[in-house]
N, C-alpha and C positions, 0 to 999 in steps of 0.2 A: 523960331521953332514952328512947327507947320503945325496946321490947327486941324487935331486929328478929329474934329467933329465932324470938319469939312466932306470926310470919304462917306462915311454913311448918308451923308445927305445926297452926294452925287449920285450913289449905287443906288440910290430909294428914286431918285432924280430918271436919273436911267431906267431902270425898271419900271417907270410908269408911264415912259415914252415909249418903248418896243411894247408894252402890255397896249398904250392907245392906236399904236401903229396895226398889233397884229386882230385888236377886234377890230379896225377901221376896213381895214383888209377884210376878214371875215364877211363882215358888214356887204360892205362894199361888193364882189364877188359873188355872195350869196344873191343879193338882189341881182346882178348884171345875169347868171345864170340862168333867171329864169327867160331872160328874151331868146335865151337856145332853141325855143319853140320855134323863131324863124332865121336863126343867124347860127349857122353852124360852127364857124370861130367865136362865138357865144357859150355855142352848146360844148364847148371843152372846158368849161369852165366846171360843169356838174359833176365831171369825173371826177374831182376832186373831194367832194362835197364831206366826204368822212373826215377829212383832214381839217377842213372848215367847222364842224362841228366840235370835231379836237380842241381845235384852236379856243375859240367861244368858247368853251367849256373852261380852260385853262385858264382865260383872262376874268373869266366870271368868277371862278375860284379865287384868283387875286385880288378882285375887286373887291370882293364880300369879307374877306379875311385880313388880308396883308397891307393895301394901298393905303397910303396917306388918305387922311378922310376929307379930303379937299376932292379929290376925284375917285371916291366908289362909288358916289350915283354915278356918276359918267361912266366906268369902265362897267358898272351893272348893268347901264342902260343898252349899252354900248354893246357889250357882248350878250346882251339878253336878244336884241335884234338880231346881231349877227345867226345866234342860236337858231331862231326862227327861220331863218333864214337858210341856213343852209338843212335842216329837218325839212321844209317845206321840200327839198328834194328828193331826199331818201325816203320821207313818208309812204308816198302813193306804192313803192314798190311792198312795203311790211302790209300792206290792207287789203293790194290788191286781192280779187279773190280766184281760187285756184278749184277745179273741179275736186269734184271727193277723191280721195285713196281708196285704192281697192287692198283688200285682205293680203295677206300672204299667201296663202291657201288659193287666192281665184286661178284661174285655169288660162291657157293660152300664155303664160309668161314670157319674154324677154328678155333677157340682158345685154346691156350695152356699156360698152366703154367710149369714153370720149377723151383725144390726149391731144394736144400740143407738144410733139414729142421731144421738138428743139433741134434744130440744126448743131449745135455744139453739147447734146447728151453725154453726159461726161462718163454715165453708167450703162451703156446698152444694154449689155447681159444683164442684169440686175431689172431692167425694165422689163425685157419683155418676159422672164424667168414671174416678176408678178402677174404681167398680162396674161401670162397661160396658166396658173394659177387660178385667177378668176373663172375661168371656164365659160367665159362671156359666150354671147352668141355671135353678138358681132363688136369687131374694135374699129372705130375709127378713129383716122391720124392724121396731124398735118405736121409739114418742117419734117417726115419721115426718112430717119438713114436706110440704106439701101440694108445695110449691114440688120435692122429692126426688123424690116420688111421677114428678109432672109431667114432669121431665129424664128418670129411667128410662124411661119410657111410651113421649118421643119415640126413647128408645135401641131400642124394638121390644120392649120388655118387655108381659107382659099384666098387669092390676093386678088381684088379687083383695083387695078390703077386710075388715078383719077391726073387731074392736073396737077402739078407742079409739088410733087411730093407730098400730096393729099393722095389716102387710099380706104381702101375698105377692108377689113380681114374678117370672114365668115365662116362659121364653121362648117355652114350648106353653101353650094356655090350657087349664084342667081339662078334664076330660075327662067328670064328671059332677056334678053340684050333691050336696052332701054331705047326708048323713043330717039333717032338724030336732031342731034343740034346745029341750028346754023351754025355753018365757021365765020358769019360775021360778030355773028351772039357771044363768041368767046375771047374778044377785044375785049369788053366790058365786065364779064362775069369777073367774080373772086376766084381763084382754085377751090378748086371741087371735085372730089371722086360721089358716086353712085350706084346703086345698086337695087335690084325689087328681086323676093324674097318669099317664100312662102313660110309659115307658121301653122301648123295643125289644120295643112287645105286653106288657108285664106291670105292670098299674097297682098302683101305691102311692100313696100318704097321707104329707101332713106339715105338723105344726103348731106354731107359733110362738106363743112368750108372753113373759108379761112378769109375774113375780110381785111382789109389794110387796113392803117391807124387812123382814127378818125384827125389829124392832123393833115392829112392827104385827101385832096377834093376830091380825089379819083374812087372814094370811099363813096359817096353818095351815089357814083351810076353804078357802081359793086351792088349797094344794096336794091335799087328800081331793078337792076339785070336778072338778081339771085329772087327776086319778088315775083317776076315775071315765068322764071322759070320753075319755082313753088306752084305757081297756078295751072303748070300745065297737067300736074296730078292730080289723082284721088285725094285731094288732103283732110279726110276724113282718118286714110290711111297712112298719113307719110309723117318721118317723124325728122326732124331736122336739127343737124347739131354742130358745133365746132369752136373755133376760137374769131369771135366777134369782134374784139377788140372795143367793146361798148359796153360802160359797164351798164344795172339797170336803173340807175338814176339819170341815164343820159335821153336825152329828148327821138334822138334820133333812135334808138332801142325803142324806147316806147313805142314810137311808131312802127317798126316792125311786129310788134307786141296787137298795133291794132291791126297791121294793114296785111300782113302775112294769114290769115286764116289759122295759126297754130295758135296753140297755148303755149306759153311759156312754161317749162316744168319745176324750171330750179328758181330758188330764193335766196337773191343776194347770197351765192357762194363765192366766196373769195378763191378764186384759183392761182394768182401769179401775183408778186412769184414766187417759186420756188428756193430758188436762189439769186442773192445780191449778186454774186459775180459768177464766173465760169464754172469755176469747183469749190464754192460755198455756199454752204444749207444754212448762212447763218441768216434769215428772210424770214418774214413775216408778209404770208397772204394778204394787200393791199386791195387789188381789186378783181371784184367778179367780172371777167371779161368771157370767159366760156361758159356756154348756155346750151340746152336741151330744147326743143320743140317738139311737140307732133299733136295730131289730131284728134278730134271728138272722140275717134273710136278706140283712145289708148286711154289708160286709164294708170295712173302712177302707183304703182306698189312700197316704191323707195328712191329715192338719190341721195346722195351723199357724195361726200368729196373724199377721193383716195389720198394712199400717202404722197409726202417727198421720194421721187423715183430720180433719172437722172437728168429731169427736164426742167426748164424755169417755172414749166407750168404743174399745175397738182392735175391728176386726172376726174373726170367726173364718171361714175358709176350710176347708173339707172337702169332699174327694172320695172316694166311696163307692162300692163297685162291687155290683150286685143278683145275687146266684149262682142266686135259685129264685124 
């Protein structure tokens, strides 16, 4: 007769191998992430960092509670580091600190949308039927159907094209054709549309992109090209937005964060995705990879993250008000 004491011990046995497996991991991972500072197959390790924290938490909850008391100092200890560990990531983005908000009420206002609008939208009409709803001042898109484009245009938008299904949709059309760009410059660059703009007599600038996955080395001369090309503005005036593909606990974000002259606007908004597969909304927001930027002389009224529309990604809403 089989000795049914045997199962619980194996199951308690096993659970407290995947519980030292998954803080070892934690552990582990959390400390390698920090050398992303110079190892950008390192620095992939940060995007993760929420699910690290998860983790830690869950074996730490085991440890304290459930575990055979032969190993809860060890799964305590164990996932108490890891804890540490992967927090030291995500900290610096919760403290950084962000210029004041301006009023409701302040003058000069903005609004802006920011989408990834997805190559396989499963709901056009429904998207851009919200997008004209907003009554934004300007939309900007990447991953843009022709068929999006087309709806906004009849909504009384102007369309300025950018590269590779990146566009700008405004409700004023520019105001003057932008500086040329070398066509060597655009070997390197991310997709990007653009566009400068007047606001109550005082023109600014703003551009949209779309970086590759930081998994693609081709991602780094993206970001020096898209930096270099930042710089040749006003960027007191220019406000910079799109789908980064970095979330802000990644190293290489930060550094845009220093070396761009913008401020960063949003805070760890989780955008994507929208949906786990083509045509299911059944997803939870994982990570913040679309971010807002602009200069001294913007001043944030609100951002927020919009709904599930037909895209993987959530849109981000922001309104900005111009002081100078």
């Amino acid at each position: 007769m089989p000795d049914m004491g045997a199962i619980p011990k194996m199951i308690s046995g096993l659970a407290v191998g995947v519980a030292l497996a998954v803080g070892a991991i934690c552990l582990l991972a959390g400390v390698a992430a920090q050398a992303g500072r110079f190892s950008p197959r390192l620095d992939l390790l940060t995007h993760f960092a929420p699910f690290l924290v998860l983790g830690a938490l869950v074996v730490l909850a085991y440890g304290a509670t459930v575990a055979p008391g032969a190993y809860r100092a060890i799964l305590v200890l164990l996932a108490g580091l890891g804890l540490v560990a992967a927090t030291a990531l995500m900290l610096p983005e919760w403290i950084r600190p962000l210029r004041p908000t301006a009023p409701a009420t302040a003058p000069h206002q903005l609004k802006i949308i920011q989408l990834n609008a997805w190559n396989e939208n499963v709901d056009v009409p429904a998207t851009a039927a919200w997008i004209a709803r907003q009554q934004a001042d300007l939309v900007l898109l990447e991953e843009m159907k022709p068929s999006l484009q087309a709806a906004l245009v009849k909504q009384g938008y102007h369309y300025t094209r950018g590269m590779m299904r990146t566009g700008v949709l405004s409700r004023t059309a520019p105001i003057h054709s932008p500086f040329q760009i070398p066509e060597r410059d655009y070997h390197v660059l991310p997709p990007f549309a653009r566009g400068t703009y007047d606001l109550d007599g005082a023109a600014f600038s703003i551009l949209c992109t779309h970086l590759t996955w930081p998994t693609w080395d081709f991602q780094r001369t993206q970001i020096t090209a898209l930096g270099a090309l930042v710089g040749k503005y006003d960027r007191r005036r220019l406000i910079l937005v799109g789908d980064f593909n970095l979330t802000p606990w990644s190293f290489a974000l930060r550094r845009i964060d220093r070396t761009y002259g913008l401020e960063r606007r949003d805070r760890a908004l989780f955008s994507w995705p929208a949906r786990a597969f083509a045509r299911s909304p059944l997803a939870l927001p994982l990570l913040p990879i679309d971010h807002i930027y602009a200069g001294s002389a913007w001043r944030t009224v609100r951002i927020e993250r919009g709904p599930r529309l037909g895209s993987d990604h959530y849109p981000l809403v922001a309104v900005l008000a111009l002081e100078d």
